[in-house]
Residue, then its C-alpha position, 0 to 999 in steps of 0.5 A: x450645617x454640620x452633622x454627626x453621624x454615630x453607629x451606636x452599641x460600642x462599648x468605649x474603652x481607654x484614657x481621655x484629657x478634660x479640657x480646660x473649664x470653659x465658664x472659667x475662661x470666659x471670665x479670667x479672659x475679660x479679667x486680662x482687661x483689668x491691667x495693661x500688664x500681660x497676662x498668660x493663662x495655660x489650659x484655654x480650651x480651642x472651642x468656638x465660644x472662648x475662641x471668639x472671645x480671645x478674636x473679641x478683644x483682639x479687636x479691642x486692641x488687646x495684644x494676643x500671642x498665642x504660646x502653644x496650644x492652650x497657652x495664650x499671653x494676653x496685654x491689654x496695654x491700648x484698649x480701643x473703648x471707641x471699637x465699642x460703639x462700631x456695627x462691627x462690634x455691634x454683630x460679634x459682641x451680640x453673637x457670644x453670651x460671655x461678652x457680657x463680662x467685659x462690662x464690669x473689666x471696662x467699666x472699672x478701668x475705663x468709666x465706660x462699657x457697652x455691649x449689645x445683648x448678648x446671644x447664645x444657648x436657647x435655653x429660655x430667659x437668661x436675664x442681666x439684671x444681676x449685672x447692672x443693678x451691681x453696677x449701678x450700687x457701685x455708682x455706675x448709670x445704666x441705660x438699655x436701648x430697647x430698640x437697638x438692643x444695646x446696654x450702656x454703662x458708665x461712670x466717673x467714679x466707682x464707689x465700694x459698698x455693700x451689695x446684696x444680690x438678688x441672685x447668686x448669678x455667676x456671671x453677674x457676681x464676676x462682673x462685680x467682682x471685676x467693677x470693684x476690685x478698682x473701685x474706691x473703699x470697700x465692697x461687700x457682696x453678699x449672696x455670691x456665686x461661689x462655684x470654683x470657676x468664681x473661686x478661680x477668677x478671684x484667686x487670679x484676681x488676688x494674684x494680680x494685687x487685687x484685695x479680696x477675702x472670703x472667697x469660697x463663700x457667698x460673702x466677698x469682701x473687697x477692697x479696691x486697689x489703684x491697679x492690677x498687675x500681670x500673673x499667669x494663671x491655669x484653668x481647671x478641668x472643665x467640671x461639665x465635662x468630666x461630668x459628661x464622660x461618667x454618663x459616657x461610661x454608664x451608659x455605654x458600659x464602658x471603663x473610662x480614665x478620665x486623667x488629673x482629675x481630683x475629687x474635691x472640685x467636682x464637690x457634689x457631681x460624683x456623689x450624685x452619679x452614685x446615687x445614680x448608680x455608678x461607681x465613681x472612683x480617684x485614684x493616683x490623681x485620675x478619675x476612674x469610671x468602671x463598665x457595670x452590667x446595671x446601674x442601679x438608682x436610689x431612692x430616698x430612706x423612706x422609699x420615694x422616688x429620688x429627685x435630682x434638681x439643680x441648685x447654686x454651688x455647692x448643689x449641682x450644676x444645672x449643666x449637667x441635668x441633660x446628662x444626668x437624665x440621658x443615663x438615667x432612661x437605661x437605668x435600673x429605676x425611676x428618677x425625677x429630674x427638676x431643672x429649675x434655672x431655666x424653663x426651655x432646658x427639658x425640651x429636648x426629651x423629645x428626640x429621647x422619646x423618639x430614640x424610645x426612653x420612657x419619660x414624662x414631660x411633667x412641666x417646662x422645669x420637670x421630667x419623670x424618667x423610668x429607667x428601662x434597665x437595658x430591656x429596651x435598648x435606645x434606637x437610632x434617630x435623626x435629631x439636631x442639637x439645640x444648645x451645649x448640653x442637651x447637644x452633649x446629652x443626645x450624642x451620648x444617647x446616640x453613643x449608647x442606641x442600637x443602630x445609626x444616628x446623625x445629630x445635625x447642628x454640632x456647631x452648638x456641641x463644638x461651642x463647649x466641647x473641645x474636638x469631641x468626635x476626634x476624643x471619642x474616637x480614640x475611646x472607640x467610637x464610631x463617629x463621623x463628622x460630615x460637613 
């Protein structure tokens, strides 16, 4: 097991590169098995979850040349649909939660798609429903094998219709999108995930020759095409963790420039760090995050407590509530942070209360934090990272508290973060990875 150990009180200082979003490249990667035309995408990020998606459909078949770092080319010509039926397949498909959006790209140009239930972050029920119930309004037969933990889809013919969904499920509004941009006729899907990462996949989507209007918006029509052909495509900065390196400025009173980074795409995270109290500021296409003695947190206009709750976009993106919640506990005020998608996701506000932050567990889904406005000073702790972001949250922690911290199981960071201890070193930090 890997561990971060971190000496923690130093103020940071200098520019940092986001990586490539990372929910963007676990689809527009699946989208490559859409033609048999290549397919280049630039901005890859090199993290463990995208990286054994690429090693995924390598073993599918697909062709994979890397052109330079971040830059692959992609093409999906012979496709080996039986490797889905392998142990081999069984093991790496079961271990990456994204694999689950090659069903709706196999299923449109195949007829058929298997995967096995897909793992990743424990962060509580992560249900597929969304998936196959798109699937099967579009003409598709589902089958689940409980015991062998194993989804089945297949179909002779894929017929465009209206679909409403019962969440706006990002993923699942992908793999729909993917299953009808081949299909017969006309597809409506109403109730749509419209985060840029699906905004990005249907813009490559359109490129390629796909028929899709209304994209920004939970109403997409589509209207099937014969077939796809190749396109180049770049990825935007990963919106997680520019979001990151704000709570990295507040709290350790550090002035970051976090370069080509525009305002418009982040949509409602820099206003919520506002009303959190730091100043967030776009200049020349850079996003400037200044040091500040104190950060203040709002309150509603009649004096309550502020909430920050996770919401589908344009509301903010539960990805970042770990963070929000972290920066808070040395804030000026108190903040209630409501996380709704997922019941196991505030769990990790033990180790802060370890480190000494003031926080009420009210429930699974909300945490009460009182801000201590740098009175009381974090204090360094051994912990381990139990998913992404909770992961990302405690080493910003651990960046801000007095004395030492080791943070042990970073394989779960390295799954979203790009070579994050060498980053934050060139900012300053006294980080160290030990194997």
């Amino acid at each position: 097991m890997t561990s971060f150990r971190i000496r923690g009180g130093v103020p940071l200082a200098g520019e940092i590169i986001p990586q490539g979003a990372k929910n963007e490249a676990l689809q527009v990667i699946c989208a490559v098995l859409l033609t048999p035309e290549p397919v280049i995408i630039h901005n890859i990020p090199d993290i463990i979850d995208v990286n054994r998606l690429i090693d995924l459909l390598a073993s599918m078949g697909v062709e994979v040349e890397k052109l330079a770092p971040g830059s692959y080319r992609f093409r999906a010509a012979e496709v080996d649909v039986s490797y889905l039926e392998t142990e081999e397949f069984r093991q790496r498909g079961g271990s990456l939660r994204g694999s689950v959006m090659i069903l709706g790209p196999l299923l449109a140009r195949y007829g058929k798609a298997r995967i096995p239930k897909p793992g990743g972050d424990k962060i509580g029920r992560r249900r597929l429903d969304t998936h196959f119930l798109g699937f099967e309004a579009l003409g598709a037969r589902f089958d689940y094998d409980a015991a062998g933990r194993f989804y089945r889809v297949d179909a002779s013919h894929l017929q465009g219709r209206y679909i409403l969904l019962d969440e706006a499920s990002v993923t699942g509004t992908a793999n729909i999108i993917m299953t009808a941009v081949l299909a017969k006729g006309q597809t409506t899907i109403y109730h749509a995930a419209c985060e840029p990462y699906i905004q990005q996949l249907c813009k490559m989507l359109i490129s390629m020759g796909a028929d899709i209007s209304g994209v920004g918006s939970n109403l997409l029509t589509i209207k099937g095409v014969e077939a796809l052909g190749g396109t180049t495509h770049t990825l935007l900065p990963d919106m997680i963790e520019v979001g990151s390196f704000i709570g990295l400025a507040a709290i350790t009173q550090s002035t970051l420039t976090v370069k080509g980074v525009e305002e418009q795409p982040l949509g409602i995270i820099p206003q919520v760090f506002r009303r959190l109290g730091q100043q967030v500021v776009f200049e020349n296409g850079d996003m400037i995050v200044p040091a500040q003695e104190e950060y203040v947190i709002d309150t509603y206009i009649d004096g309550s407590i502020l909430t920050v709750a996770d919401a589908p976009w344009p509301g903010f993106t539960p990805d970042l509530l770990s963070i929000v919640l972290v920066m808070a506990t040395q804030a000026k005020g108190t903040v209630l942070i409501h996380q709704k998608m997922f019941e196991s996701r505030l769990f990790f506000v033990d180790k802060l209360i370890d480190m000494g932050a003031q926080i009420i567990l009210c429930d699974p889904h909300r945490a009460t934090v009182i801000g201590q406005n740098r009175q009381t000073p974090l204090r360094g702790i051994k912990m381990t990272s139990p998913d992404i972001r909770a992961g990302v949250a405690l080493l910003l922690a651990a960046l801000s508290a007095e004395g030492e911290s080791e943070i042990l199981n970073v394989e779960q960071i390295d799954r979203g973060y790009q070579h994050i201890d060498q980053r934050l070193r060139a900012l300053g930090a006294q980080i160290e990875r030990i194997d």
